[in-house]
Structure formats: C-alpha cells, structure tokens
DSSP file (Angstrom, degrees, kcal/mol; ACC not computed):
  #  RESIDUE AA STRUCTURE BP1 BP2  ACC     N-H-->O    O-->H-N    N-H-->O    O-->H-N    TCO  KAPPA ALPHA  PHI   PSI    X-CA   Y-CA   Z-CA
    1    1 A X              0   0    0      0, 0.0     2,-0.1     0, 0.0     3,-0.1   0.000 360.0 360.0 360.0 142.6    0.0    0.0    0.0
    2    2 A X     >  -     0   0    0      1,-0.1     4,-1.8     4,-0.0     5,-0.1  -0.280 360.0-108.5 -94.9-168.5    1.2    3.4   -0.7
    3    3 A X  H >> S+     0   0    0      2,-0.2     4,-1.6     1,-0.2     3,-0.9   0.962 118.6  58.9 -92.1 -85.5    1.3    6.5    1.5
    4    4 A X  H 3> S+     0   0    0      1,-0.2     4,-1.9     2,-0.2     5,-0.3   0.760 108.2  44.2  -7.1 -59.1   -1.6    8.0   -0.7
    5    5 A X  H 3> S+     0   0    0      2,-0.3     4,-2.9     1,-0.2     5,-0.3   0.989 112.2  51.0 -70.4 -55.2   -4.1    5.0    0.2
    6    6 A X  H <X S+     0   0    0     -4,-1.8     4,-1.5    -3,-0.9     5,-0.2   0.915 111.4  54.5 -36.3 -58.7   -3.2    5.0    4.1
    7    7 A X  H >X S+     0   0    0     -4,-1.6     3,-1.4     1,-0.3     4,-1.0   0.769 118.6  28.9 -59.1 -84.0   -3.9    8.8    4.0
    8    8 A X  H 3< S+     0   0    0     -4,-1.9     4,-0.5     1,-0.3    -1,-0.3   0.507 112.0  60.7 -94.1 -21.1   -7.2    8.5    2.6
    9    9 A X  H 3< S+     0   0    0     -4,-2.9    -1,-0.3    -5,-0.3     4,-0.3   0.693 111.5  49.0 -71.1 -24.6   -8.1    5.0    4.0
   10   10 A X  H <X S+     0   0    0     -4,-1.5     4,-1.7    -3,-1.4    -2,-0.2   0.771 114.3  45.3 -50.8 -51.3   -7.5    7.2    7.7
   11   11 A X  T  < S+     0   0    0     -4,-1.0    -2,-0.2    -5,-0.2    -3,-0.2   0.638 106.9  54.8 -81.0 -17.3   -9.7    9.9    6.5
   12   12 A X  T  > S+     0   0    0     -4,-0.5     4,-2.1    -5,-0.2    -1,-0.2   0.678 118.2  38.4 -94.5 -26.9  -12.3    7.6    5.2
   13   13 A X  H  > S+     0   0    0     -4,-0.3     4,-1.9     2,-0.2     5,-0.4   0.646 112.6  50.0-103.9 -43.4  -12.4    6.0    8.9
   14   14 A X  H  X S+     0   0    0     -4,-1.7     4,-1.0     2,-0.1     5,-0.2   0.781 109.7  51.3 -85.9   7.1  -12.1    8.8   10.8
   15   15 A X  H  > S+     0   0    0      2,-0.2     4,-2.7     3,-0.2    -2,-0.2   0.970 121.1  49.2 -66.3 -65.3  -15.2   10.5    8.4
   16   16 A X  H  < S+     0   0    0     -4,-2.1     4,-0.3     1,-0.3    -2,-0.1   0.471 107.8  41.5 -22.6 -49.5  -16.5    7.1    9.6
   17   17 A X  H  X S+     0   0    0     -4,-1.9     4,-0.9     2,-0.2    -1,-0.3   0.782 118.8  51.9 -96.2 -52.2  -15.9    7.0   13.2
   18   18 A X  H >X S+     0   0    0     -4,-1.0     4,-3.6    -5,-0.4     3,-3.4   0.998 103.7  53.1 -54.6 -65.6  -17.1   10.6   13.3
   19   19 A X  H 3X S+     0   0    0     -4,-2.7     4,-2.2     1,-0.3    -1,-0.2   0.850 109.4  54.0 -27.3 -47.9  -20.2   10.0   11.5
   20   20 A X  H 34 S+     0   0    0     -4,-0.3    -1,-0.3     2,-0.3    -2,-0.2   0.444 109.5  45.0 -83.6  -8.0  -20.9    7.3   14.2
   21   21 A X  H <X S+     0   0    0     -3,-3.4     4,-2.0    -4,-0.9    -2,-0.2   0.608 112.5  49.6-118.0  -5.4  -20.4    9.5   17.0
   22   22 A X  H  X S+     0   0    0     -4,-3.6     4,-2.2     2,-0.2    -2,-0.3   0.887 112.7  46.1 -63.0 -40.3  -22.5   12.3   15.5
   23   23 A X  H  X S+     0   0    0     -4,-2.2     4,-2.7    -5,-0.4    -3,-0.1   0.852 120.8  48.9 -80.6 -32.7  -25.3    9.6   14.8
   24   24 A X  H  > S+     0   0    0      2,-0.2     4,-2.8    -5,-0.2    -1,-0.2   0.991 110.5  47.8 -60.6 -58.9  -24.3    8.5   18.9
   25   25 A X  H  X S+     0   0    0     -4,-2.0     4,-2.7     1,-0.2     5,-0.3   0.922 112.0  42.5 -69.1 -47.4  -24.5   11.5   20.0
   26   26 A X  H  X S+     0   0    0     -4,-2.2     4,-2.5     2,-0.2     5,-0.4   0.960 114.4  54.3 -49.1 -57.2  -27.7   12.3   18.5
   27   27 A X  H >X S+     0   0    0     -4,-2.7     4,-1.5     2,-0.3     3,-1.1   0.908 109.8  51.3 -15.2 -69.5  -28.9    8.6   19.7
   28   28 A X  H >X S+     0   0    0     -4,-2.8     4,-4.0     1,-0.3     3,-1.3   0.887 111.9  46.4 -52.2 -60.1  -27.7   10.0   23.1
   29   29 A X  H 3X S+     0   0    0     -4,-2.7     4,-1.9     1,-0.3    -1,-0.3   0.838 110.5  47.5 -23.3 -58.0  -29.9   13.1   22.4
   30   30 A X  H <X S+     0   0    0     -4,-2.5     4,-1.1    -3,-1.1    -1,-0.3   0.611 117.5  47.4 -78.0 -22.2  -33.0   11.2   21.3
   31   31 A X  H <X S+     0   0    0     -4,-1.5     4,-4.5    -3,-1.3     5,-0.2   0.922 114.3  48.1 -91.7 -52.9  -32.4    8.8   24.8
   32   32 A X  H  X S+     0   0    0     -4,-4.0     4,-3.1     1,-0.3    -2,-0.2   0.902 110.1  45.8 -65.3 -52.3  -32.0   11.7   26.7
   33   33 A X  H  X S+     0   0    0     -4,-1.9     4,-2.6    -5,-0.4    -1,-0.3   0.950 116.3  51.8 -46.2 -58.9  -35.0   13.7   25.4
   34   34 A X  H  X S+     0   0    0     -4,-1.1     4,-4.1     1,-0.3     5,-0.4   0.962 106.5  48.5 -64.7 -43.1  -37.0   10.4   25.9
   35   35 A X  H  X S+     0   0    0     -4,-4.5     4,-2.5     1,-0.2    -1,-0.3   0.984 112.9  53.2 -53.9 -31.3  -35.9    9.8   29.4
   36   36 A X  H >X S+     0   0    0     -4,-3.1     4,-2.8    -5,-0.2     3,-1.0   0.988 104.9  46.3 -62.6 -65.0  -36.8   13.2   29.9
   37   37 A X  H >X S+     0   0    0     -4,-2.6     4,-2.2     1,-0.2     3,-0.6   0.922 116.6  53.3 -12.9 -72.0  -40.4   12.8   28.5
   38   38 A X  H 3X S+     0   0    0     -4,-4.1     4,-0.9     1,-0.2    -2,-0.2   0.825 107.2  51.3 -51.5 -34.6  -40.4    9.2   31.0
   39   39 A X  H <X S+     0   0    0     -4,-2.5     4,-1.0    -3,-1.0    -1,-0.2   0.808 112.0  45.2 -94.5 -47.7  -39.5   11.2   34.0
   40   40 A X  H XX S+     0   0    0     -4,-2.8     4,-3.2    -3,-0.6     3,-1.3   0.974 111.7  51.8 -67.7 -44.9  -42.2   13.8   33.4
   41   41 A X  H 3X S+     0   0    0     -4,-2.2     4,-3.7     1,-0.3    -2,-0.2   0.808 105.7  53.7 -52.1 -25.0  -44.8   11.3   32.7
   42   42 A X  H 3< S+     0   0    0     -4,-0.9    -1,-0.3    -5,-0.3    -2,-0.2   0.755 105.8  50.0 -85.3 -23.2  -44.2    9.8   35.5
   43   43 A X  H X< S+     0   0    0     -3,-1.3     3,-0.7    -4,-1.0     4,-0.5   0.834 112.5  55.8 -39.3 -64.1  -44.5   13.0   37.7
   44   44 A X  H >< S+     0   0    0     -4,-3.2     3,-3.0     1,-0.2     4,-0.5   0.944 104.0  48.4 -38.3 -59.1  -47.6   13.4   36.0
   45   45 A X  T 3X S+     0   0    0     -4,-3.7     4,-2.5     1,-0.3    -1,-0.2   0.695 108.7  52.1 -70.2  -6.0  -49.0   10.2   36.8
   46   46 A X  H <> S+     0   0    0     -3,-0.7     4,-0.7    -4,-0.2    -1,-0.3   0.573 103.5  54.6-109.1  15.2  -48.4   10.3   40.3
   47   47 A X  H <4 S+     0   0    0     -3,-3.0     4,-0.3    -4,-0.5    -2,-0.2   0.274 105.9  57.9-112.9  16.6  -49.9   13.6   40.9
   48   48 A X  H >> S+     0   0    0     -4,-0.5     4,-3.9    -5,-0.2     3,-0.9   0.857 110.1  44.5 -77.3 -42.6  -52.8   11.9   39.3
   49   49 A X  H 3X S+     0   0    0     -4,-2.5     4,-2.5     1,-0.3    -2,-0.2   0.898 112.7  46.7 -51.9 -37.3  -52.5    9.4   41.9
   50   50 A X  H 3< S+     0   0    0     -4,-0.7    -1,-0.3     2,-0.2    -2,-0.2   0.675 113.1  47.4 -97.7   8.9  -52.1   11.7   44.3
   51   51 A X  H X> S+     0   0    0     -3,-0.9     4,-3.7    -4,-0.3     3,-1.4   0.772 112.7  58.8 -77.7 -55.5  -55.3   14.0   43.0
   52   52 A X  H >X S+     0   0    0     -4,-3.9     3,-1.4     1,-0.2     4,-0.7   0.906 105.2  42.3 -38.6 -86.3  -57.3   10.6   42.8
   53   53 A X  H 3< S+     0   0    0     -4,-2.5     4,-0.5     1,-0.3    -1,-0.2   0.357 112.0  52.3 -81.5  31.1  -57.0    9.6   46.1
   54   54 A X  H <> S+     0   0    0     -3,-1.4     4,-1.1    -2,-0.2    -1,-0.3   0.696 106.3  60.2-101.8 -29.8  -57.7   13.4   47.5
   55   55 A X  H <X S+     0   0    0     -4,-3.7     4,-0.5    -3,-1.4    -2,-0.2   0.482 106.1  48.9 -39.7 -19.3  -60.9   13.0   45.2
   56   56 A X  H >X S+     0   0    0     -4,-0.7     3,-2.2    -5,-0.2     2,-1.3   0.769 110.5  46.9 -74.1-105.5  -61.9    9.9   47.4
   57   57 A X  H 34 S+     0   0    0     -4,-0.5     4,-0.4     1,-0.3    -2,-0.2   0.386 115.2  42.0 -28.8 -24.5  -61.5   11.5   50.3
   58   58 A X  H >X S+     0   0    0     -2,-1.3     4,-3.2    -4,-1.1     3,-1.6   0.866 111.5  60.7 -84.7 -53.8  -63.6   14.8   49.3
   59   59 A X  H <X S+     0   0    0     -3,-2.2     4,-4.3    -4,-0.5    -2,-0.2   0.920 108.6  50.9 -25.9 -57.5  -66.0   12.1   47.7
   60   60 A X  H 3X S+     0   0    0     -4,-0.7     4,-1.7     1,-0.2    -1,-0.3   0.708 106.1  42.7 -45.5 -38.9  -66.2   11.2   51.2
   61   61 A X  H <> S+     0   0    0     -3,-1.6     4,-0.8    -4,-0.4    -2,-0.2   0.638 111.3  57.1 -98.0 -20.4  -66.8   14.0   53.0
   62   62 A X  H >X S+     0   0    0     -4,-3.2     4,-2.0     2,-0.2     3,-1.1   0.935 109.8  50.0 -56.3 -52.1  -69.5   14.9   50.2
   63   63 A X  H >X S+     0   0    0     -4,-4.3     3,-2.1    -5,-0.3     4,-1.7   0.966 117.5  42.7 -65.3 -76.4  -71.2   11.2   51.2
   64   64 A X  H 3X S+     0   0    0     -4,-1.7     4,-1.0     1,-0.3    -1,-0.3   0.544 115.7  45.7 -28.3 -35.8  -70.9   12.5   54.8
   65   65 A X  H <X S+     0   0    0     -3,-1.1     4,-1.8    -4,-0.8    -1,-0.3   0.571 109.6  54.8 -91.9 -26.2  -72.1   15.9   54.2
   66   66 A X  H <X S+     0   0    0     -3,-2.1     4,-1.8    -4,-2.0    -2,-0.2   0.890 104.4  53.3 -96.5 -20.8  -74.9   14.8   52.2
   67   67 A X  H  X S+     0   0    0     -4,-1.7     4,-1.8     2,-0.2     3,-0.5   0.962 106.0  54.3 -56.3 -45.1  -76.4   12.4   54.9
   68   68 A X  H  X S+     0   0    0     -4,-1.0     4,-2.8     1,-0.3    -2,-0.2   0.843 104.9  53.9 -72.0 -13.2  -76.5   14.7   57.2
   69   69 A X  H  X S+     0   0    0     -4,-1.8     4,-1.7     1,-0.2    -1,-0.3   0.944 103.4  50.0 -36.3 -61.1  -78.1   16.5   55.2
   70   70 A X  H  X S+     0   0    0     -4,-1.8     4,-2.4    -3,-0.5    -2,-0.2   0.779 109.2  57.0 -54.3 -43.5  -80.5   14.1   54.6
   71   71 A X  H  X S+     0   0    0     -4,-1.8     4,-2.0     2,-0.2    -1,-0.2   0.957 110.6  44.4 -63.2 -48.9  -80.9   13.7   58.6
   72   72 A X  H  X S+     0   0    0     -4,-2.8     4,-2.8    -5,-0.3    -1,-0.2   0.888 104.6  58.3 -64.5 -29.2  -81.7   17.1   59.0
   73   73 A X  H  X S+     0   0    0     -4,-1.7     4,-2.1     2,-0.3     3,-0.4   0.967 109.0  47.9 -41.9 -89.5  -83.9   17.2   56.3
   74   74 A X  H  X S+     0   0    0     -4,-2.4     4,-1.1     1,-0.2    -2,-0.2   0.663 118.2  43.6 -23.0 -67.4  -85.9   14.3   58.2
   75   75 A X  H >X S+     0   0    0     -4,-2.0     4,-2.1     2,-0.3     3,-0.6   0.798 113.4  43.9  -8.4 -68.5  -85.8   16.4   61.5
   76   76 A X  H 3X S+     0   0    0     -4,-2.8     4,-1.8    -3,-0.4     5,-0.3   0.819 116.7  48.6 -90.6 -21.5  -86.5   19.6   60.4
   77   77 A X  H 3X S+     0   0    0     -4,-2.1     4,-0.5    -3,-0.2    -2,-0.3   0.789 114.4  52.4 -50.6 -44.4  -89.5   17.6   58.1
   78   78 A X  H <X S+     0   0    0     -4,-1.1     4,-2.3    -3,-0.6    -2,-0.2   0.897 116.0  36.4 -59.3 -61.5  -90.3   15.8   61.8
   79   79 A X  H  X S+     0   0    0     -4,-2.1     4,-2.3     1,-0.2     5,-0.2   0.816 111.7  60.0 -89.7 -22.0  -90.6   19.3   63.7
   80   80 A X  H  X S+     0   0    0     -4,-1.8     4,-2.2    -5,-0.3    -1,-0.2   0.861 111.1  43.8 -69.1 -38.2  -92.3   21.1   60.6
   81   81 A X  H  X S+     0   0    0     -4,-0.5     4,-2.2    -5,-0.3     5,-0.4   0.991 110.8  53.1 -76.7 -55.1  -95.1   18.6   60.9
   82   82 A X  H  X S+     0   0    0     -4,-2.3     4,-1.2     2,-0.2    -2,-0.2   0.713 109.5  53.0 -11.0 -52.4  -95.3   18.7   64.6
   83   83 A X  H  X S+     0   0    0     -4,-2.3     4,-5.7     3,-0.2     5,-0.3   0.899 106.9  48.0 -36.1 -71.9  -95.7   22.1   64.2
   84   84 A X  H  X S+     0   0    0     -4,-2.2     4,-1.0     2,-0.2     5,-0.3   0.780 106.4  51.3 -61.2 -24.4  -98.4   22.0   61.8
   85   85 A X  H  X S+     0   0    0     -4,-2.2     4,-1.9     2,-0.2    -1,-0.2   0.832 109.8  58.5-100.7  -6.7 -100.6   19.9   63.3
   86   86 A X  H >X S+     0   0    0     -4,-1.2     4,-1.9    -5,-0.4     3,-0.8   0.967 109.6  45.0 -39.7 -84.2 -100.0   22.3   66.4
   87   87 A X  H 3X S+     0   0    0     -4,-5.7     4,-0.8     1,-0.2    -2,-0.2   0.796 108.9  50.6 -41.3 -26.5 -101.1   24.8   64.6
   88   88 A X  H 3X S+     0   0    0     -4,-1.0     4,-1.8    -5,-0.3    -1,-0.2   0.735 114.5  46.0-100.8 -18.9 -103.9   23.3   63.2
   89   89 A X  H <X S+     0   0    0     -4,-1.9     4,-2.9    -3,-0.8    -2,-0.2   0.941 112.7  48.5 -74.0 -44.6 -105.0   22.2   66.7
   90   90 A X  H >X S+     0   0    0     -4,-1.9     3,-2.9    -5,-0.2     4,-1.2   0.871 114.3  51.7 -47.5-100.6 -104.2   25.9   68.2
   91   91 A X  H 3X S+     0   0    0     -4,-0.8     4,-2.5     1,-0.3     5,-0.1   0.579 109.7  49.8  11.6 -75.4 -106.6   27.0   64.7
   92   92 A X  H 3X S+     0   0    0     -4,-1.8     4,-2.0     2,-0.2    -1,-0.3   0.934 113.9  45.7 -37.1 -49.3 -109.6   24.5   65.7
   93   93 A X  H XX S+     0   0    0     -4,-2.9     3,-1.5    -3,-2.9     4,-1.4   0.938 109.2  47.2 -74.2 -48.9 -109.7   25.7   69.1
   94   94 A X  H 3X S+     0   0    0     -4,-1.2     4,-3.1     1,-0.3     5,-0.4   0.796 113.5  55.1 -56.7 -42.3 -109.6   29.2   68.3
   95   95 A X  H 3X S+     0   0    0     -4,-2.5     4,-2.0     2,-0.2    -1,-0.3   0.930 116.4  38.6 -62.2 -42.8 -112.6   28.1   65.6
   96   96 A X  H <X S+     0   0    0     -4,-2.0     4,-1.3    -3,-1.5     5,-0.2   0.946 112.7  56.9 -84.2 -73.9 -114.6   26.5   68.6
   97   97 A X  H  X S+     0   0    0     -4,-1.4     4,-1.6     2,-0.3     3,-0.2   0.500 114.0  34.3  -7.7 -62.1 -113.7   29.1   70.9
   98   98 A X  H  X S+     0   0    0     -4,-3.1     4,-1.8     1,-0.3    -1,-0.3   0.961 120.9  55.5 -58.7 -67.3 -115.2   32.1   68.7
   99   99 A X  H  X S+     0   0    0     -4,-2.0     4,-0.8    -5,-0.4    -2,-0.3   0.660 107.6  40.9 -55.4  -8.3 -117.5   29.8   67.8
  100  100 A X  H  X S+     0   0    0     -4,-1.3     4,-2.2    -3,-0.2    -1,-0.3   0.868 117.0  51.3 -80.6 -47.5 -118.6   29.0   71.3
  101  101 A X  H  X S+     0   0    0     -4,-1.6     4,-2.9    -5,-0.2     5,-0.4   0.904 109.9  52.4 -67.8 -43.5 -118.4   32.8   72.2
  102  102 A X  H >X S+     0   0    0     -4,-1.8     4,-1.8     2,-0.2     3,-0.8   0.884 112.3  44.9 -15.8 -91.3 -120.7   33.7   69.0
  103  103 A X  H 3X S+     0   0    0     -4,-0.8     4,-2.8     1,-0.3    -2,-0.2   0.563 111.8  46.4 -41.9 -47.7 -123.0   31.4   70.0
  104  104 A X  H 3X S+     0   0    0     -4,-2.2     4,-1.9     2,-0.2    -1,-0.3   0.980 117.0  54.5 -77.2 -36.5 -123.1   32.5   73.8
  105  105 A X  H <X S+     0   0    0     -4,-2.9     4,-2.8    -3,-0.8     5,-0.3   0.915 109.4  42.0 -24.8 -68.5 -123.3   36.1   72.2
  106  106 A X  H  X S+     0   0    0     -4,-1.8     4,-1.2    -5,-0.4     5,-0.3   0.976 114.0  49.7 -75.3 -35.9 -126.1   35.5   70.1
  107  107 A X  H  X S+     0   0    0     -4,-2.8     4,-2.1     1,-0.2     3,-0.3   0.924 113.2  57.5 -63.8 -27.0 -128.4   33.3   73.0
  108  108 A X  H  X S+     0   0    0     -4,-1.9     4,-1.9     1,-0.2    -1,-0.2   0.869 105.2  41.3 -77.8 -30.7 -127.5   36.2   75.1
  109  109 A X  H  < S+     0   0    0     -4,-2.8    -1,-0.2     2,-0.2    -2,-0.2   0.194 113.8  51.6 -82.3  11.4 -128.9   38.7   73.1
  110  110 A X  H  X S+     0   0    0     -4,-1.2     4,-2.0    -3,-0.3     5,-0.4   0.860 108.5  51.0 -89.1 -49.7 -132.2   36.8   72.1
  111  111 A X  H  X S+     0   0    0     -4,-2.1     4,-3.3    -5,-0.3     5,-0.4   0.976 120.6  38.5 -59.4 -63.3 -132.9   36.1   75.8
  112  112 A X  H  X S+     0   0    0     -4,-1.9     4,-1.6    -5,-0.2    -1,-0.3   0.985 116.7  48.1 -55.8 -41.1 -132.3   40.1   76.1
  113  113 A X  H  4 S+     0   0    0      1,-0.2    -2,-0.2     2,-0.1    -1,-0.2   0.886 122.9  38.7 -59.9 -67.5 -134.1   40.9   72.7
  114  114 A X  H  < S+     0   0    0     -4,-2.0     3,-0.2     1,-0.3    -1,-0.2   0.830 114.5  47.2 -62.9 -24.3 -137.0   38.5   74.2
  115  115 A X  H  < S+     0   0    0     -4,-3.3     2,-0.8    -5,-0.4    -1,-0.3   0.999 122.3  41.1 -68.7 -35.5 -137.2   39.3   77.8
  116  116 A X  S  < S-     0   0    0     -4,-1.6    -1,-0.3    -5,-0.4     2,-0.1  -0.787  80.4-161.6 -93.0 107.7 -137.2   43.0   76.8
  117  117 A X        -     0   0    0     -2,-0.8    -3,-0.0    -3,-0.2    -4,-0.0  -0.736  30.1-105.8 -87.8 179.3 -139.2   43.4   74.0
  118  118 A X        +     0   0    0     19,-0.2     2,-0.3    -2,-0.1    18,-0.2  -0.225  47.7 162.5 -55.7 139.0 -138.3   46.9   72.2
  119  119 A X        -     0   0    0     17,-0.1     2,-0.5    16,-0.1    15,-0.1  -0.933  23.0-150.5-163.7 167.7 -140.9   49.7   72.7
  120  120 A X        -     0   0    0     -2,-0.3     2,-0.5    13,-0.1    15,-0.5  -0.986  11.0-170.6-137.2 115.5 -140.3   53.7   72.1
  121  121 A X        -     0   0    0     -2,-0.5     2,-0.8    13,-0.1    13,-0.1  -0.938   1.0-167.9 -97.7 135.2 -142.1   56.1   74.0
  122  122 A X        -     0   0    0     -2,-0.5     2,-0.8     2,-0.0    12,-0.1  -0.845   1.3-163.2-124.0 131.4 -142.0   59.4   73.2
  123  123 A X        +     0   0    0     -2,-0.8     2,-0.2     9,-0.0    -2,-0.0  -0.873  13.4 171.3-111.3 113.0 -143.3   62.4   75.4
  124  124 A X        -     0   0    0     -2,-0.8     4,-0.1     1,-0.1     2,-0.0  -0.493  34.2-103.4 -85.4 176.9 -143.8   65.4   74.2
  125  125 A X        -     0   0    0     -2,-0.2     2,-0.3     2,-0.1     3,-0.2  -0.465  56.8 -86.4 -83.5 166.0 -145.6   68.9   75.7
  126  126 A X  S    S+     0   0    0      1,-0.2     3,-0.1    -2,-0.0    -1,-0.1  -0.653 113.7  35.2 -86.1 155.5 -149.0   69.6   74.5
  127  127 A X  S    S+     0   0    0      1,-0.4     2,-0.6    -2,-0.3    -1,-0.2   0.834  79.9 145.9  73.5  58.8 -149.4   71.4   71.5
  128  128 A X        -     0   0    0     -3,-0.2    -1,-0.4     1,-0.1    -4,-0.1  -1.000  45.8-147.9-134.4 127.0 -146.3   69.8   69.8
  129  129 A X        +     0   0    0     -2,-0.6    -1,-0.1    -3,-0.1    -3,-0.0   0.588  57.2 117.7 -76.6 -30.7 -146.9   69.5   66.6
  130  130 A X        -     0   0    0      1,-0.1    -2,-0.1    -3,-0.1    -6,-0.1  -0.178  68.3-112.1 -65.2 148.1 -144.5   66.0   66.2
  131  131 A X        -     0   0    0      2,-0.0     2,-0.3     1,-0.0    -1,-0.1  -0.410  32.2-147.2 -80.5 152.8 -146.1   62.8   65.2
  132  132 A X        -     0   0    0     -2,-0.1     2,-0.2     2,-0.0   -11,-0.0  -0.900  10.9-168.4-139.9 132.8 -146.1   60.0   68.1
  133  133 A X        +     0   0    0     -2,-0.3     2,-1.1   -13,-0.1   -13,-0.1  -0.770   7.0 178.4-131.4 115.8 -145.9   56.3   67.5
  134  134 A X        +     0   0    0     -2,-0.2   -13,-0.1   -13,-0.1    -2,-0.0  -0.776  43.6  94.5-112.7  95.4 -146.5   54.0   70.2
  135  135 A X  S    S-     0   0    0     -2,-1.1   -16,-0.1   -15,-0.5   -14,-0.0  -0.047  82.7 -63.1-170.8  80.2 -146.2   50.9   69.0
  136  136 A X        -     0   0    0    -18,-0.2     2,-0.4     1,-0.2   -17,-0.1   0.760  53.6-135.9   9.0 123.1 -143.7   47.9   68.6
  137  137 A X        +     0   0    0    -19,-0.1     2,-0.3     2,-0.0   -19,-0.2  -0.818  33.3 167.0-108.4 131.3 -141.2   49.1   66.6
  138  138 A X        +     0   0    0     -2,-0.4     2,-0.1     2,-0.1    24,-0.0  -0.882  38.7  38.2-126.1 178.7 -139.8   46.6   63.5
  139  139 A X  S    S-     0   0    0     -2,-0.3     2,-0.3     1,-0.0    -2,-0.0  -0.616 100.1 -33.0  97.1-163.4 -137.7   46.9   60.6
  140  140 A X        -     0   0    0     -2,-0.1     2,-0.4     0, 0.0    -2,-0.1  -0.782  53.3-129.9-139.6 121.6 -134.5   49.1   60.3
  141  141 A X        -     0   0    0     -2,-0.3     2,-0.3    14,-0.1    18,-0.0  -0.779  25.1-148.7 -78.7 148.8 -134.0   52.4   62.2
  142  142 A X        -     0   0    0     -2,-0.4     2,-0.3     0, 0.0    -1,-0.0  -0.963  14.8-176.2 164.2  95.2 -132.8   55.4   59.9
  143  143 A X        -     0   0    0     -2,-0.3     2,-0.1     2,-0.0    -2,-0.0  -0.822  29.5 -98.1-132.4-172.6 -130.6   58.3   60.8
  144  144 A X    >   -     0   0    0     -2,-0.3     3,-1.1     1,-0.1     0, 0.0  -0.480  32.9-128.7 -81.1 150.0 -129.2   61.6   59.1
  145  145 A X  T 3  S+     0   0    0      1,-0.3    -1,-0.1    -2,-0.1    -2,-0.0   0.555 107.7  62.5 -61.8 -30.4 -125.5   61.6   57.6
  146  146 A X  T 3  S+     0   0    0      2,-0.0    -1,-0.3     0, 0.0     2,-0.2  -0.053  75.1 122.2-113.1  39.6 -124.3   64.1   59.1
  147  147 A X    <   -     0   0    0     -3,-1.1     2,-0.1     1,-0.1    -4,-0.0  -0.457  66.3-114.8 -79.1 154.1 -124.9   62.3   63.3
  148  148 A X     >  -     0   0    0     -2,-0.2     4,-4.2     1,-0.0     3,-0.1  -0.324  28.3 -89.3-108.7 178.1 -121.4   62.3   64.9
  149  149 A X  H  > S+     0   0    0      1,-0.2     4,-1.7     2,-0.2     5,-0.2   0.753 120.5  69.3 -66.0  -8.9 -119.6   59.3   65.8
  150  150 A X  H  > S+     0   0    0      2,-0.3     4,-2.5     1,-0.2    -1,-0.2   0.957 110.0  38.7 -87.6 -50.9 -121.0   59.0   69.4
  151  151 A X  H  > S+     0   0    0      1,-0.3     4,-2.8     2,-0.2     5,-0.3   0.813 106.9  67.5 -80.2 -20.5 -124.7   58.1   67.6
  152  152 A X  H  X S+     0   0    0     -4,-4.2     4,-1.6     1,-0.2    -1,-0.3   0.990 105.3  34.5 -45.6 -52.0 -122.9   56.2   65.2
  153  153 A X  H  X S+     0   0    0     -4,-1.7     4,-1.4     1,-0.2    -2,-0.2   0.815 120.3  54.3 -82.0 -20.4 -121.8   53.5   67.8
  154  154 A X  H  X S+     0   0    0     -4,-2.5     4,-1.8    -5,-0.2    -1,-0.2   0.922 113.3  44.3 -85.5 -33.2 -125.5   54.1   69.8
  155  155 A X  H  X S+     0   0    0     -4,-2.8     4,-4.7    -3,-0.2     5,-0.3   0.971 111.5  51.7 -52.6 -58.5 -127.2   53.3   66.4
  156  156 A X  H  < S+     0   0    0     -4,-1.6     4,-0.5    -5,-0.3    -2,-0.2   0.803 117.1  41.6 -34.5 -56.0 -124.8   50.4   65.9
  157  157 A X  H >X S+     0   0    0     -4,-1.4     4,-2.0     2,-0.2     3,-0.7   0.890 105.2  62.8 -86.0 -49.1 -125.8   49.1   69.2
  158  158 A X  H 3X S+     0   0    0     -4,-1.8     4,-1.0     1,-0.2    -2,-0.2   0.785 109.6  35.4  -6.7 -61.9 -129.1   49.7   69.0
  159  159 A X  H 3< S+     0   0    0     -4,-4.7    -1,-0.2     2,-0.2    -2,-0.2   0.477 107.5  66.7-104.5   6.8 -130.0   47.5   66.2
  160  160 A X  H X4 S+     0   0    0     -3,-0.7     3,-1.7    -4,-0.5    -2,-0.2   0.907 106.0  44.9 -48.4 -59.2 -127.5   45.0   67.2
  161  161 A X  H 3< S+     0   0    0     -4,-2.0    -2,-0.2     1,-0.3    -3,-0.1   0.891 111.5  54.9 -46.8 -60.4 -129.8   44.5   70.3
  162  162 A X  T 3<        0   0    0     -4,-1.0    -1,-0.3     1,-0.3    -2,-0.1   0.269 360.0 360.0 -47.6 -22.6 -132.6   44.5   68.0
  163  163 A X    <         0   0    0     -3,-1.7    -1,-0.3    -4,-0.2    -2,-0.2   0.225 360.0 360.0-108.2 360.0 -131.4   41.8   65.9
C-alpha cells in the first residue's frame, strides 16, 4: 500500500468513526429527550395518583355531608309537621272558641231581645206638633248623615240588640 491510500483510508475512517459518534451522540440526544419525556410522565401520573385519592377522600366527605343532610332534612321535616298539626290544633280551638263565644253572644242577646221586647215612648208637651208612635217598633232604624260618631256606635248598638 502506498502513503496516498493509508492517507485516505484514515480519512475515510475517521469521516466514519465521526459520523458514528455524531449519529451517537444524536442517539444519546433522542435517549436523553426520551428519558426526559419518562421522568415527566411519570410526575404526572403520580400527581394523578395523588389528585385521585384526595378526590376519594372529598367524595367522602360529600357522602358524609350529604347524609347529614339528609338527617336534618328528616328532622327539620319531623318538627315542621309537629308544628303544623300544632297549629292546626291551636286554629280548631280558636274556631270552637269564637264559635262557642258567637253562639253564647247570640243566646244572650235573644234572651235580652225577648225578655225586653223593644218599645219607644216618646213624650212630648202639648201642642207639639210632632207625630207620636206608640207601638212595637220593627224593621230598620234610619238616621241623618251628618250624626257624629257618638250616635254612630248608639245606632250600631241599638240595632245589634234588636237583631
């Protein structure tokens, strides 16, 4: 072999040998990159894990929060009926009550209307020109618009009795 051929059979190898540690070193690159990639995923997935099981545990305390819901719900359902049919006993009585007092109201004024019956005398002087009736009075008594409030409430009572 000549000098020429060494030389270029050197140069042809180390082109070679270079070539193969640019295509390594890229390799190395491409490994590297990937490990990197693996290393994150793998950070990802364990702060899935660790979001998962704090999503149990909140899950939990939702299942917990929402029975007692549910209890109170029942309780306050419990005391709301309780209530009501309080109130709707309180409500009867109050109904018989009036209605008892009505009732003694109105017997009391018949027995007055009957024991007393109504009669109107009117005296006048002689020579008074006003008309006189002396007689059971029925029917509805009648007064001017412009009586003040005092004969309002004596009218008012007046034919209450009367009725």
């Amino acid at each position: 072999m000549n000098y020429e051929e060494l030389k270029d059979w050197c140069a042809d190898a180390r082109r070679s040998v270079e070539r193969e540690l640019d295509r390594l070193q890229e390799q190395q690159r491409t490994m590297g990159n990937h490990l990197q990639v693996l290393e994150a995923a793998g950070e990802l997935l364990d702060e899935i894990a660790r979001q998962k099981d704090e999503l149990e545990q909140k899950q939990s305390e939702i299942d917990m929060l929402n029975e007692q819901l549910e209890r109170k719900k029942l309780e306050m359902a419990s005391v709301c009926q309780q209530h009501q049919s309080e109130t709707d006993d309180l409500r009867r009585q109050l109904l018989e009550a009036k209605n008892l007092h009505l009732e003694s109201e109105r017997q009391h004024l018949e027995t007055e209307v009957h024991a007393k019956p109504m009669e109107i005398h009117n005296h006048f002087e002689s020579g008074s020109s006003s008309q006189v009736f002396n007689d059971q009075v029925s029917g509805k008594y009648t007064r001017n618009r412009n009586d003040k409030k005092k004969n309002k409430k004596r009218w008012k009572k007046i034919v209450r009795k009367m009725l």
